[in-house]
mmCIF file as Biopython writes it, N, C-alpha, C and O atoms, coordinates in Angstrom:
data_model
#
loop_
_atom_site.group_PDB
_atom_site.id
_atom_site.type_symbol
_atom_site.label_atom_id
_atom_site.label_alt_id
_atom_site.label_comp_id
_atom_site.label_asym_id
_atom_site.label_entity_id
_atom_site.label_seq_id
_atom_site.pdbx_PDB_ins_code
_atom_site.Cartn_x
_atom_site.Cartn_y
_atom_site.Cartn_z
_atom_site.occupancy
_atom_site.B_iso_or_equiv
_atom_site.auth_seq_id
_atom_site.auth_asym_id
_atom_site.pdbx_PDB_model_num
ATOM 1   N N  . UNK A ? 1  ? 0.848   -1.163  0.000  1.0 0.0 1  A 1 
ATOM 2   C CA . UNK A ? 1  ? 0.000   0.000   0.000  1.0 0.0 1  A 1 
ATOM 3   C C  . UNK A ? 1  ? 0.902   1.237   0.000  1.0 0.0 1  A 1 
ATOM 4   O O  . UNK A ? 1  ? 1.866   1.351   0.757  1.0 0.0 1  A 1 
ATOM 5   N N  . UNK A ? 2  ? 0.535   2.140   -0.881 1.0 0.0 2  A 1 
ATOM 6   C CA . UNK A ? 2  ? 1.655   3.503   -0.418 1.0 0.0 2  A 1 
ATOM 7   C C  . UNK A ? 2  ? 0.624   4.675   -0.385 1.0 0.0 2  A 1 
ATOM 8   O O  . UNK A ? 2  ? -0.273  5.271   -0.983 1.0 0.0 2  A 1 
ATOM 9   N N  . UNK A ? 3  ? 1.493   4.568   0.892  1.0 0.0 3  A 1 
ATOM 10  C CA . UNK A ? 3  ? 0.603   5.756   1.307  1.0 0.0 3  A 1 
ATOM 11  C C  . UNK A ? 3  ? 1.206   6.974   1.204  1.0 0.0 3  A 1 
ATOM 12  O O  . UNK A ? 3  ? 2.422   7.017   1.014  1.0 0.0 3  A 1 
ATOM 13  N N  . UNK A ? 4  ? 0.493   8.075   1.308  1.0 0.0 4  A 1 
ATOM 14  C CA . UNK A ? 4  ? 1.389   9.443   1.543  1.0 0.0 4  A 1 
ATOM 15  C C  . UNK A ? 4  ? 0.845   10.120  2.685  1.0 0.0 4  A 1 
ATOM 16  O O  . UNK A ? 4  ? -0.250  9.773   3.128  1.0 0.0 4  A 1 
ATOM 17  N N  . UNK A ? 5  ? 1.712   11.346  3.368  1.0 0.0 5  A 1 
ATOM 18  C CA . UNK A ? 5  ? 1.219   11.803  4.380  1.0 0.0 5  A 1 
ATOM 19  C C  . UNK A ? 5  ? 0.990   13.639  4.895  1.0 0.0 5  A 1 
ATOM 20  O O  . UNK A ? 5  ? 1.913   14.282  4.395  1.0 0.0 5  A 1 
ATOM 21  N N  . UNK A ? 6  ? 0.588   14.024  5.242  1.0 0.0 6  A 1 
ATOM 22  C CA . UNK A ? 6  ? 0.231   14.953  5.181  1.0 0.0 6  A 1 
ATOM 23  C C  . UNK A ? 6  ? 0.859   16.218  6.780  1.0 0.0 6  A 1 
ATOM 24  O O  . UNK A ? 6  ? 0.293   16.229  7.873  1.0 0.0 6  A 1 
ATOM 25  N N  . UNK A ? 7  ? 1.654   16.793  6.541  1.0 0.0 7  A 1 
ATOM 26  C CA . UNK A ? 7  ? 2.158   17.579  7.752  1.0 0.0 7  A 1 
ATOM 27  C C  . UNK A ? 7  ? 1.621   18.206  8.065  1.0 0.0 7  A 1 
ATOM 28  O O  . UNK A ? 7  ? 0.650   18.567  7.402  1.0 0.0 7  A 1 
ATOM 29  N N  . UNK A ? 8  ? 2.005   18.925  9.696  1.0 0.0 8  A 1 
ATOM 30  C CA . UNK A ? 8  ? 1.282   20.315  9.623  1.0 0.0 8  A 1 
ATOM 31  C C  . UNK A ? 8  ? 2.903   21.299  9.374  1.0 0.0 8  A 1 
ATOM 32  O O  . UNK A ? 8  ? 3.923   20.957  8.776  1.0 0.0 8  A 1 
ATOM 33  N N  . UNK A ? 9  ? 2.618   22.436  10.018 1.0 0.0 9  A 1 
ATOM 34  C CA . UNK A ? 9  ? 3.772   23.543  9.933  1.0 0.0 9  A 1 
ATOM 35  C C  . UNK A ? 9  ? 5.386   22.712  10.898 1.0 0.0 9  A 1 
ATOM 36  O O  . UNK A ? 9  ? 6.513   22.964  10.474 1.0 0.0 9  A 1 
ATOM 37  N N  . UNK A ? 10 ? 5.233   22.001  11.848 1.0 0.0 10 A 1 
ATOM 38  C CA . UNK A ? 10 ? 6.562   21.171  12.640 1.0 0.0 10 A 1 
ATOM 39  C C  . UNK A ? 10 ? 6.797   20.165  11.764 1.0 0.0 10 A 1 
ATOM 40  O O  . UNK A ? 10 ? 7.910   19.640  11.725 1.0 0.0 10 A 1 
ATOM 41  N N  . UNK A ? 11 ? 5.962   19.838  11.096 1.0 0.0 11 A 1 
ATOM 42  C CA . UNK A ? 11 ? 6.429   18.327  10.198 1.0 0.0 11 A 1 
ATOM 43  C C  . UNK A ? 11 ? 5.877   17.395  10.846 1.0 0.0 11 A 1 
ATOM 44  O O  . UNK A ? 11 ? 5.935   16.364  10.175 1.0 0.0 11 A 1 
ATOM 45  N N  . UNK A ? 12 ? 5.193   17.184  12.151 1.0 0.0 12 A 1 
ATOM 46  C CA . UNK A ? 12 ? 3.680   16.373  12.325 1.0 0.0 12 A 1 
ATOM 47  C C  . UNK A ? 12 ? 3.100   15.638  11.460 1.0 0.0 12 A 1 
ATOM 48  O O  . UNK A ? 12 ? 2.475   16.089  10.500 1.0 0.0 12 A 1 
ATOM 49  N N  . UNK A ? 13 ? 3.245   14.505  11.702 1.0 0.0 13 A 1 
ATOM 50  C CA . UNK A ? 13 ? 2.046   13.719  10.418 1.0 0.0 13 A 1 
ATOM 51  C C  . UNK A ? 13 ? 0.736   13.793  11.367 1.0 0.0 13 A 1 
ATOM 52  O O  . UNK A ? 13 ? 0.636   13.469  12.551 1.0 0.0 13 A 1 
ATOM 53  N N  . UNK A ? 14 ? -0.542  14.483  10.205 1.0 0.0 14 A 1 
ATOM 54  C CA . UNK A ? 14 ? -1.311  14.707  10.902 1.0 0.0 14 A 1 
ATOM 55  C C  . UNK A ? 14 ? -2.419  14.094  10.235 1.0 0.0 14 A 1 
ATOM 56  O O  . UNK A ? 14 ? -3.478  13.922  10.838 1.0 0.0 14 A 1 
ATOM 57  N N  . UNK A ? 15 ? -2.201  13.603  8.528  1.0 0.0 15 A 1 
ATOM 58  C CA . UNK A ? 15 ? -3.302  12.683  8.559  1.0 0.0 15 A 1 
ATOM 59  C C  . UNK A ? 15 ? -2.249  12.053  7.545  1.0 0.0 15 A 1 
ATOM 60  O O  . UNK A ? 15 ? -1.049  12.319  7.477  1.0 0.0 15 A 1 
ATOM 61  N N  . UNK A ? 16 ? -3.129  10.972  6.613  1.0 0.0 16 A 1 
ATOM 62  C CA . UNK A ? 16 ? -2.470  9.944   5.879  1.0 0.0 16 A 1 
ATOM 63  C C  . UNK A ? 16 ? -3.050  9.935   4.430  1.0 0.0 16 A 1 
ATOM 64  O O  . UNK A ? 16 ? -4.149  10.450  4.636  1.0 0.0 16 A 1 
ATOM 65  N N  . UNK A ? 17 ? -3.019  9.777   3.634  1.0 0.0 17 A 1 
ATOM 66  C CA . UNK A ? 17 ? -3.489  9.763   2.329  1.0 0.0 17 A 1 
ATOM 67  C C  . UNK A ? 17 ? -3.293  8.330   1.711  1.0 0.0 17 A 1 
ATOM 68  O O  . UNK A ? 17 ? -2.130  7.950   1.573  1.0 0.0 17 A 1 
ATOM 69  N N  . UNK A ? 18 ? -4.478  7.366   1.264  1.0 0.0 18 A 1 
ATOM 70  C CA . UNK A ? 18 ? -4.390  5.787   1.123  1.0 0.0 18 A 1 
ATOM 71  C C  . UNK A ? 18 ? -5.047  5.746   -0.475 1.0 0.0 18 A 1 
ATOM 72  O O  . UNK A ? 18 ? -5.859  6.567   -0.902 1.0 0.0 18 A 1 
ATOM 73  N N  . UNK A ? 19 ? -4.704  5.032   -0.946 1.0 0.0 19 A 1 
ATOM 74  C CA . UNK A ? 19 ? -5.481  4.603   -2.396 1.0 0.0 19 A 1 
ATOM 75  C C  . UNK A ? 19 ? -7.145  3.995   -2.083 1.0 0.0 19 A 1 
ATOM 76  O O  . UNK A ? 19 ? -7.493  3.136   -1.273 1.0 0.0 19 A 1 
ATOM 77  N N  . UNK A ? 20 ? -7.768  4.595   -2.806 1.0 0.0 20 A 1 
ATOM 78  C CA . UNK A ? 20 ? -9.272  4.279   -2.405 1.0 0.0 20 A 1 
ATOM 79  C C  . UNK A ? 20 ? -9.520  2.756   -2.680 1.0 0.0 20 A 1 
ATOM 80  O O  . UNK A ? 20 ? -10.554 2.309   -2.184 1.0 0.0 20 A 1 
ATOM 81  N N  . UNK A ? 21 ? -8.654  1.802   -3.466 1.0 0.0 21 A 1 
ATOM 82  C CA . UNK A ? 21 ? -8.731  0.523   -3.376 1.0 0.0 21 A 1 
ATOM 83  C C  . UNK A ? 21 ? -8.581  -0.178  -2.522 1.0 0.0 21 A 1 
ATOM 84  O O  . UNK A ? 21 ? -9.203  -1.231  -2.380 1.0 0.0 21 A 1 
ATOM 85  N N  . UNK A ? 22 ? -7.067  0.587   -1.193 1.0 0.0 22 A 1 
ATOM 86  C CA . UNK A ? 22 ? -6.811  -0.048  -0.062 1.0 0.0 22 A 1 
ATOM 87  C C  . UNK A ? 22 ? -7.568  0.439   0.955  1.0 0.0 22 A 1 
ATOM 88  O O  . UNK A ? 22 ? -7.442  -0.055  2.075  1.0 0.0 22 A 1 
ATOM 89  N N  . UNK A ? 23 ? -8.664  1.705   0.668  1.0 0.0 23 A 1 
ATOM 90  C CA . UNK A ? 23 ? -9.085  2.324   1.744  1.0 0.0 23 A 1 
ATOM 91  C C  . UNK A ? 23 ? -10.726 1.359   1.834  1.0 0.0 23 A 1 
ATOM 92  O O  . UNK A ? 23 ? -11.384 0.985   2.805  1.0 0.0 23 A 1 
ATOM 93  N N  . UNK A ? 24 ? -10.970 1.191   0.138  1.0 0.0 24 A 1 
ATOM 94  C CA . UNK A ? 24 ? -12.144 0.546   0.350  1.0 0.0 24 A 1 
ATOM 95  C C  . UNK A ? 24 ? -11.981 -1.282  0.921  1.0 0.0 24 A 1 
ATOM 96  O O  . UNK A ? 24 ? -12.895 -2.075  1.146  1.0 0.0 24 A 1 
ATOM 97  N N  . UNK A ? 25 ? -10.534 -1.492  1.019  1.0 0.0 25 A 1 
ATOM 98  C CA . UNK A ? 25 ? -10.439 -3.128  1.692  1.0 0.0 25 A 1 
ATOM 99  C C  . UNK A ? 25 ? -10.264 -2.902  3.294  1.0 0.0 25 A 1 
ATOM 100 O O  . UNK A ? 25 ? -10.400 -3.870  4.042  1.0 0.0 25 A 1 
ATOM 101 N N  . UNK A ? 26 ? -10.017 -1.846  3.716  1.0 0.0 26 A 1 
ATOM 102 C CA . UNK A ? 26 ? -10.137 -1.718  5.034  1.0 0.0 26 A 1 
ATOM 103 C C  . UNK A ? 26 ? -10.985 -1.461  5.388  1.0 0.0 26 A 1 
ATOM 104 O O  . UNK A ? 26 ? -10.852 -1.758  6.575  1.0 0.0 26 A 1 
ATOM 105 N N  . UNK A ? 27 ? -12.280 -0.928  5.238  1.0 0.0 27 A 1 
ATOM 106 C CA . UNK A ? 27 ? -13.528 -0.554  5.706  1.0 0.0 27 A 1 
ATOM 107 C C  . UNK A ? 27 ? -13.887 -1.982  5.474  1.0 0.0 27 A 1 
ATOM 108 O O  . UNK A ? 27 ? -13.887 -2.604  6.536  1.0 0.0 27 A 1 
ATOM 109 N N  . UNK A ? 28 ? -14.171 -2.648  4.516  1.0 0.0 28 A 1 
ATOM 110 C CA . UNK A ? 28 ? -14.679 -4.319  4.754  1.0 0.0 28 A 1 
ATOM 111 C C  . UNK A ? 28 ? -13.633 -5.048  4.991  1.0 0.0 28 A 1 
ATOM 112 O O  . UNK A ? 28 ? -13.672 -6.137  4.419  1.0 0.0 28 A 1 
ATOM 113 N N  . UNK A ? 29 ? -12.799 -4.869  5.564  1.0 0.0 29 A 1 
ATOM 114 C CA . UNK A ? 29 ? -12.053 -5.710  7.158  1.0 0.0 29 A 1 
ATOM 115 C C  . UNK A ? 29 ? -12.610 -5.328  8.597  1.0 0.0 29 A 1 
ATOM 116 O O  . UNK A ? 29 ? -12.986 -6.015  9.547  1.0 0.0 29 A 1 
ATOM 117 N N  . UNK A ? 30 ? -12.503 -3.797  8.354  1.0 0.0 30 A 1 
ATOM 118 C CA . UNK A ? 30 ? -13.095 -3.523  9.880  1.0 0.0 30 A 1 
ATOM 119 C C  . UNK A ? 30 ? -14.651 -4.079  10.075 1.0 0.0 30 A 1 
ATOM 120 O O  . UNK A ? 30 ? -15.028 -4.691  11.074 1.0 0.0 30 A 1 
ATOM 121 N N  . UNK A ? 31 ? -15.396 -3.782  9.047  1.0 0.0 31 A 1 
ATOM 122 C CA . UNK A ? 31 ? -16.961 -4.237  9.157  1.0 0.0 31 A 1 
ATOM 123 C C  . UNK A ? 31 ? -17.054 -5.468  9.137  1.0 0.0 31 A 1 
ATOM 124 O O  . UNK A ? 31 ? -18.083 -5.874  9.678  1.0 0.0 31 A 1 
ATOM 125 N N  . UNK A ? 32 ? -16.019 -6.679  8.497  1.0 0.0 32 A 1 
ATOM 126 C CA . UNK A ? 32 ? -15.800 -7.600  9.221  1.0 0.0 32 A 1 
ATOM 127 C C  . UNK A ? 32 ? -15.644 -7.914  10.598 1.0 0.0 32 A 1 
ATOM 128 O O  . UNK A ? 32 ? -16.390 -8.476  11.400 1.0 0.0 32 A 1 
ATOM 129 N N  . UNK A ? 33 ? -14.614 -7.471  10.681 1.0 0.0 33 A 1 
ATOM 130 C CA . UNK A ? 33 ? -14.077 -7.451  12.331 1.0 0.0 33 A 1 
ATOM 131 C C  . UNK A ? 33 ? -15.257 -6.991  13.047 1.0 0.0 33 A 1 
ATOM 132 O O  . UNK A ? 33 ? -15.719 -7.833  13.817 1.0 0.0 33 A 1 
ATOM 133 N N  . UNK A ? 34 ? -15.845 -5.912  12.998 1.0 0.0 34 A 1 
ATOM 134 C CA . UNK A ? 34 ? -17.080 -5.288  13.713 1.0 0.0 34 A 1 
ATOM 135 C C  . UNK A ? 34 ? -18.060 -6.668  13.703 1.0 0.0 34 A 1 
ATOM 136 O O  . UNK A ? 34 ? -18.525 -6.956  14.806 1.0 0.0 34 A 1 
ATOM 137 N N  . UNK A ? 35 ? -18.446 -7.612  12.498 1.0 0.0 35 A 1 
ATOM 138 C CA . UNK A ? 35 ? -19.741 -8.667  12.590 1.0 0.0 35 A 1 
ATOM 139 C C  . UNK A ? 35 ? -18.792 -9.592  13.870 1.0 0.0 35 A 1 
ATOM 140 O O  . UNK A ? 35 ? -19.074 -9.472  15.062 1.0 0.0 35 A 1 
ATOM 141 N N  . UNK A ? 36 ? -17.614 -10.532 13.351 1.0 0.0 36 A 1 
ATOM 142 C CA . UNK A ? 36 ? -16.907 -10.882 14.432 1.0 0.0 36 A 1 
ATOM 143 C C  . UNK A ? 36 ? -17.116 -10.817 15.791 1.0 0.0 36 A 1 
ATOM 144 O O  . UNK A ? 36 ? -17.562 -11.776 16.420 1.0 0.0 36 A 1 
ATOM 145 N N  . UNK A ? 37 ? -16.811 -9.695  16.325 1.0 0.0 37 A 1 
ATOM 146 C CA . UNK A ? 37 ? -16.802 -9.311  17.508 1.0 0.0 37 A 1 
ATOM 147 C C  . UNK A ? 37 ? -18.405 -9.316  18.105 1.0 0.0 37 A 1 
ATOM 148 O O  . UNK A ? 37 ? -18.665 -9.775  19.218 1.0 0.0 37 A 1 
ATOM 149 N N  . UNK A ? 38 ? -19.009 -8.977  17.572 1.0 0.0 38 A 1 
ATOM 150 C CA . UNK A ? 38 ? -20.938 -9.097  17.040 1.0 0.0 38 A 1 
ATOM 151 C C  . UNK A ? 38 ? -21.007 -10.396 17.831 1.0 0.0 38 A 1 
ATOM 152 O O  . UNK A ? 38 ? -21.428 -10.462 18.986 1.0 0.0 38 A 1 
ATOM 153 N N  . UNK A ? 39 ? -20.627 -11.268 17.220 1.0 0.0 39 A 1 
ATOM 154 C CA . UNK A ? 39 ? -20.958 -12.867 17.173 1.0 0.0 39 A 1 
ATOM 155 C C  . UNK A ? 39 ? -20.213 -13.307 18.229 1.0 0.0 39 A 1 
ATOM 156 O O  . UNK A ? 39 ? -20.809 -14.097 18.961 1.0 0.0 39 A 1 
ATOM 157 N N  . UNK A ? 40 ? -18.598 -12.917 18.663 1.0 0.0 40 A 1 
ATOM 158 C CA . UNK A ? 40 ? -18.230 -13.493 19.848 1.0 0.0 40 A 1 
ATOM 159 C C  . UNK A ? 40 ? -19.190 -13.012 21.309 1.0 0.0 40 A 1 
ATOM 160 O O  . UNK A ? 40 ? -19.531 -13.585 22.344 1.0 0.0 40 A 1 
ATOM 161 N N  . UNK A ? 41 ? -19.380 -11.656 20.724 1.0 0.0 41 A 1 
ATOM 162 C CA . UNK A ? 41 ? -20.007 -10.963 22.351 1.0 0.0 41 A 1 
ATOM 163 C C  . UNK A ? 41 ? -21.482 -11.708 22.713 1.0 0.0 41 A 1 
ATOM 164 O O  . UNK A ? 41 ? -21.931 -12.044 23.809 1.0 0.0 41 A 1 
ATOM 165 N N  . UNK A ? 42 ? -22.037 -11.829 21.401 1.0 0.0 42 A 1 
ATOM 166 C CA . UNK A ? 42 ? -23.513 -12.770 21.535 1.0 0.0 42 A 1 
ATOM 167 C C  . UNK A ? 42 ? -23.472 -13.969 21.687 1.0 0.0 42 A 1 
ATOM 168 O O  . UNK A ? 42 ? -24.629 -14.381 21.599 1.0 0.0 42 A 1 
ATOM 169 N N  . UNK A ? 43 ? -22.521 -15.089 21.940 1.0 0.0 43 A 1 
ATOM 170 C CA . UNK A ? 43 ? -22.313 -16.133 22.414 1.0 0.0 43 A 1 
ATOM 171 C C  . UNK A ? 43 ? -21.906 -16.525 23.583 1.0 0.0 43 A 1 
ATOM 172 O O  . UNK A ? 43 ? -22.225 -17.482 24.289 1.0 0.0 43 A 1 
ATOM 173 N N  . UNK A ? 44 ? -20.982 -15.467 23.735 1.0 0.0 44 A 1 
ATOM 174 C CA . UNK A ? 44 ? -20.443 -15.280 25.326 1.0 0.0 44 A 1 
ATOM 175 C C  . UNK A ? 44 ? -21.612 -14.923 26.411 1.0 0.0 44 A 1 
ATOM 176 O O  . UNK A ? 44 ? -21.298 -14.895 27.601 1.0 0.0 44 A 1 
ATOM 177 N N  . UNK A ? 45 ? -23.005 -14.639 25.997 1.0 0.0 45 A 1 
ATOM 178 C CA . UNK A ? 45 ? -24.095 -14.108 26.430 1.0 0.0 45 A 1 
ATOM 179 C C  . UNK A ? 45 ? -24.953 -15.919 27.136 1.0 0.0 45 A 1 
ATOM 180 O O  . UNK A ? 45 ? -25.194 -16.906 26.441 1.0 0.0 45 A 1 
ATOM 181 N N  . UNK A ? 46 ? -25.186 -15.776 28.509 1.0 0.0 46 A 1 
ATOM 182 C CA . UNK A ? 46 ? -25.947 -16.917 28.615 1.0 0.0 46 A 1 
ATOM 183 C C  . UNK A ? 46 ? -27.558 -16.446 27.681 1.0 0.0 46 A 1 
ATOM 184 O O  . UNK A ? 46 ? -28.275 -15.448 27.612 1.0 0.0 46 A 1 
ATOM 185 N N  . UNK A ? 47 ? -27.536 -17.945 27.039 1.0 0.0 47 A 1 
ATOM 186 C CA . UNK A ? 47 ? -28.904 -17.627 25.984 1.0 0.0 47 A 1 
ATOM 187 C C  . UNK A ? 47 ? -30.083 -18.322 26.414 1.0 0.0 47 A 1 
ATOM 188 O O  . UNK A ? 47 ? -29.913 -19.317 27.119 1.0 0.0 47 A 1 
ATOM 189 N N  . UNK A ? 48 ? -31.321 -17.948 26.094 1.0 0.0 48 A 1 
ATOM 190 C CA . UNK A ? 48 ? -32.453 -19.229 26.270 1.0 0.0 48 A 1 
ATOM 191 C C  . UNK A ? 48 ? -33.070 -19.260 24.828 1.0 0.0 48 A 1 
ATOM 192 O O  . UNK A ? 48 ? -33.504 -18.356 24.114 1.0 0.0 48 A 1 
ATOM 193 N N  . UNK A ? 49 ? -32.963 -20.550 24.657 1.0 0.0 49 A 1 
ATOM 194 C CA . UNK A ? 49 ? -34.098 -20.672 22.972 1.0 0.0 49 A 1 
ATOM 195 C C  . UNK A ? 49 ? -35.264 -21.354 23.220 1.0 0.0 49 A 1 
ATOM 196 O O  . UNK A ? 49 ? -35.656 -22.260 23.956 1.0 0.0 49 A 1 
ATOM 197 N N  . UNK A ? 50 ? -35.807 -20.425 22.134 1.0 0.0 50 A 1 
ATOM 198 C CA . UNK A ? 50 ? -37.637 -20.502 22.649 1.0 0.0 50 A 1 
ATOM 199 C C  . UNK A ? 50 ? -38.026 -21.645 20.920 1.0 0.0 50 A 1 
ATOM 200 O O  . UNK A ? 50 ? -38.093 -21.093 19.822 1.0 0.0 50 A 1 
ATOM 201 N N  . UNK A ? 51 ? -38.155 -22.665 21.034 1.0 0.0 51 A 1 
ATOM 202 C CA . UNK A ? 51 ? -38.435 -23.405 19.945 1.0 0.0 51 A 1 
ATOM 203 C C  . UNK A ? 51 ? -39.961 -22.751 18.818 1.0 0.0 51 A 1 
ATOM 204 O O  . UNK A ? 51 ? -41.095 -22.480 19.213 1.0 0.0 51 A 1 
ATOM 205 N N  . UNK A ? 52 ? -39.489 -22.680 17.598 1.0 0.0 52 A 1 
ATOM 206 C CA . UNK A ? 52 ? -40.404 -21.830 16.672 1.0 0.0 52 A 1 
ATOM 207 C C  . UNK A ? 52 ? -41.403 -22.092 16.624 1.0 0.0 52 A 1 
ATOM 208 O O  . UNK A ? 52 ? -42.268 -21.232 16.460 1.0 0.0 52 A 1 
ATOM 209 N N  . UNK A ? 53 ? -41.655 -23.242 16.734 1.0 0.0 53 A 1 
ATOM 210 C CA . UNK A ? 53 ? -43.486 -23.171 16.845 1.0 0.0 53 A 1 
ATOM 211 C C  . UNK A ? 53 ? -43.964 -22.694 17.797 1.0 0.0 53 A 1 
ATOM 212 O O  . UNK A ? 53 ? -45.137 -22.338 17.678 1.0 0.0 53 A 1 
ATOM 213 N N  . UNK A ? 54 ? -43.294 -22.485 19.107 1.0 0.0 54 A 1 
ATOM 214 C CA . UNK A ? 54 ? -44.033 -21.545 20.489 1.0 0.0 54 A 1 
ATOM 215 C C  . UNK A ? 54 ? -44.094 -20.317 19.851 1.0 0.0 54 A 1 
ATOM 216 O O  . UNK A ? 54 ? -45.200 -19.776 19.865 1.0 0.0 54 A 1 
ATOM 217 N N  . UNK A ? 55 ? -42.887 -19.549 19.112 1.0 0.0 55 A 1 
ATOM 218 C CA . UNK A ? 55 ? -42.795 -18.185 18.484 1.0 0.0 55 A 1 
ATOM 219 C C  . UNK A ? 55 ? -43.855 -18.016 17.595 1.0 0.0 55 A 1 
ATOM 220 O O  . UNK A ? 55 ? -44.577 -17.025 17.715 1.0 0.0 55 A 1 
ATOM 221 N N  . UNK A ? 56 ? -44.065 -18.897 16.662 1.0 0.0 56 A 1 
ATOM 222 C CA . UNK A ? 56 ? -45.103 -18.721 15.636 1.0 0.0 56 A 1 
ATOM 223 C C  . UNK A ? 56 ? -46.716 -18.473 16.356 1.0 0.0 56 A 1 
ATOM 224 O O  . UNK A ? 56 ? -47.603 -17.721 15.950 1.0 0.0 56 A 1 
ATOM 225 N N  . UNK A ? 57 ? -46.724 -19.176 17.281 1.0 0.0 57 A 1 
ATOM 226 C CA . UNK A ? 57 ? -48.065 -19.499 18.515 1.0 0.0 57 A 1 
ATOM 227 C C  . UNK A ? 57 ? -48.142 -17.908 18.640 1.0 0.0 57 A 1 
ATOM 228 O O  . UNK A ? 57 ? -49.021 -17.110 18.314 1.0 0.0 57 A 1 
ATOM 229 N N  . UNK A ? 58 ? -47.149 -17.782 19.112 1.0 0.0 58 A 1 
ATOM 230 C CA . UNK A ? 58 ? -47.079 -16.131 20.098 1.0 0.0 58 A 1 
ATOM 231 C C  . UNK A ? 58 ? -47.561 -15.535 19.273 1.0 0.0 58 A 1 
ATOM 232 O O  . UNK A ? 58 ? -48.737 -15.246 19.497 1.0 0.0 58 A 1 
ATOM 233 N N  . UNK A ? 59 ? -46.993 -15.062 17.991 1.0 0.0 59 A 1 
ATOM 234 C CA . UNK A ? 59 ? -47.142 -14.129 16.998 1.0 0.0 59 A 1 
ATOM 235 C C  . UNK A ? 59 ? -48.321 -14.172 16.537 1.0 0.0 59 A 1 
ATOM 236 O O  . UNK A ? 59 ? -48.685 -13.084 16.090 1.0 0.0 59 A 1 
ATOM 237 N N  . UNK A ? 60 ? -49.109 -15.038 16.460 1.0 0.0 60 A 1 
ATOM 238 C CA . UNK A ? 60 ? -50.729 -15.632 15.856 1.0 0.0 60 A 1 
ATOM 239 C C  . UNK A ? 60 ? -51.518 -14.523 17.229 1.0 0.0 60 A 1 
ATOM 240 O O  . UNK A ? 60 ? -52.095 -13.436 17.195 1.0 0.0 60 A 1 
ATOM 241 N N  . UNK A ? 61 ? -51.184 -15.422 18.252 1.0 0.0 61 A 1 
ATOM 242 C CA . UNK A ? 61 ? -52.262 -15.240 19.479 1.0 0.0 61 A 1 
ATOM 243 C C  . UNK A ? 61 ? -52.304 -13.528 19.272 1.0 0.0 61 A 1 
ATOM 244 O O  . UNK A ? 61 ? -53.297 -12.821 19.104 1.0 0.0 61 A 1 
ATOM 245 N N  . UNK A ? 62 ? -50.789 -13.110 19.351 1.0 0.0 62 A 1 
ATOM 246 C CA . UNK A ? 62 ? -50.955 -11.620 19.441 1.0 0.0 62 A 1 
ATOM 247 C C  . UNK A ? 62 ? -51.555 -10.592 18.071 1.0 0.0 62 A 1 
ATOM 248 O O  . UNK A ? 62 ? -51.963 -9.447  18.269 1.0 0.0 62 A 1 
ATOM 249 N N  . UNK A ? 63 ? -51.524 -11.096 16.999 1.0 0.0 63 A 1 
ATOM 250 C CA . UNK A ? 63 ? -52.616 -11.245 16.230 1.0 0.0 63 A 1 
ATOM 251 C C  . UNK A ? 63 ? -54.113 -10.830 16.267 1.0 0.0 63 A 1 
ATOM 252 O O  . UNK A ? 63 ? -54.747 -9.783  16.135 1.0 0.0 63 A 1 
ATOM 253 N N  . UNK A ? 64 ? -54.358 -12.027 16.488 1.0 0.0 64 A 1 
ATOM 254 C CA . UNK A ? 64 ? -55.715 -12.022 16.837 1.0 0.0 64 A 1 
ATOM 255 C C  . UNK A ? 64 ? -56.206 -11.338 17.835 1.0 0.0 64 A 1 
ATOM 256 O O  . UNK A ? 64 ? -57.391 -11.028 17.957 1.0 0.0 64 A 1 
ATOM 257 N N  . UNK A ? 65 ? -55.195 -11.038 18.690 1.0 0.0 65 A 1 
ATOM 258 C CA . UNK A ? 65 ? -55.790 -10.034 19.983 1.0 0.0 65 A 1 
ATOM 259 C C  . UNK A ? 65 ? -55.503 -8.368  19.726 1.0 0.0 65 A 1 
ATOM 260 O O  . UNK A ? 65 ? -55.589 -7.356  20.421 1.0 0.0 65 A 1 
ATOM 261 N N  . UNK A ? 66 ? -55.154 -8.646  18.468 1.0 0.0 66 A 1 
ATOM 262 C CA . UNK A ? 66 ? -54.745 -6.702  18.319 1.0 0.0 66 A 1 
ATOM 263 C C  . UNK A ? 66 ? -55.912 -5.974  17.395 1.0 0.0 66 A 1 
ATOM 264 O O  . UNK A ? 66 ? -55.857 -4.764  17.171 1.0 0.0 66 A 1 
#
């Protein structure tokens, strides 16, 4: 990747300049990484599963009662 960089008046690198090919593979790494982390934190979660035909039940009953 080559990047270039951008000073201020001390010679500070104060931002970075990336090719929009490598900039657009890092945004879908991080939004990877972001689902990732998604999925570890929601497993690490004690869960209860409610089997689908009770869900489907629910969704009917509440239905009919609205």
């Amino acid at each position: 990747m080559k990047t270039q960089y951008i000073t201020n008046d001390q010679g500070k690198k104060v931002a970075v300049i990336v090719p929009v090919k490598d900039y657009e593979r890092i945004l879908e790494e991080l939004d990877e990484l972001e689902c990732i982390k998604a999925y570890d934190k929601a497993k690490a979660r004690k869960q209860e599963f409610i089997p689908v035909a009770n869900v489907f039940k629910s969704i009917e009953q509440k239905r009919k009662h609205a």
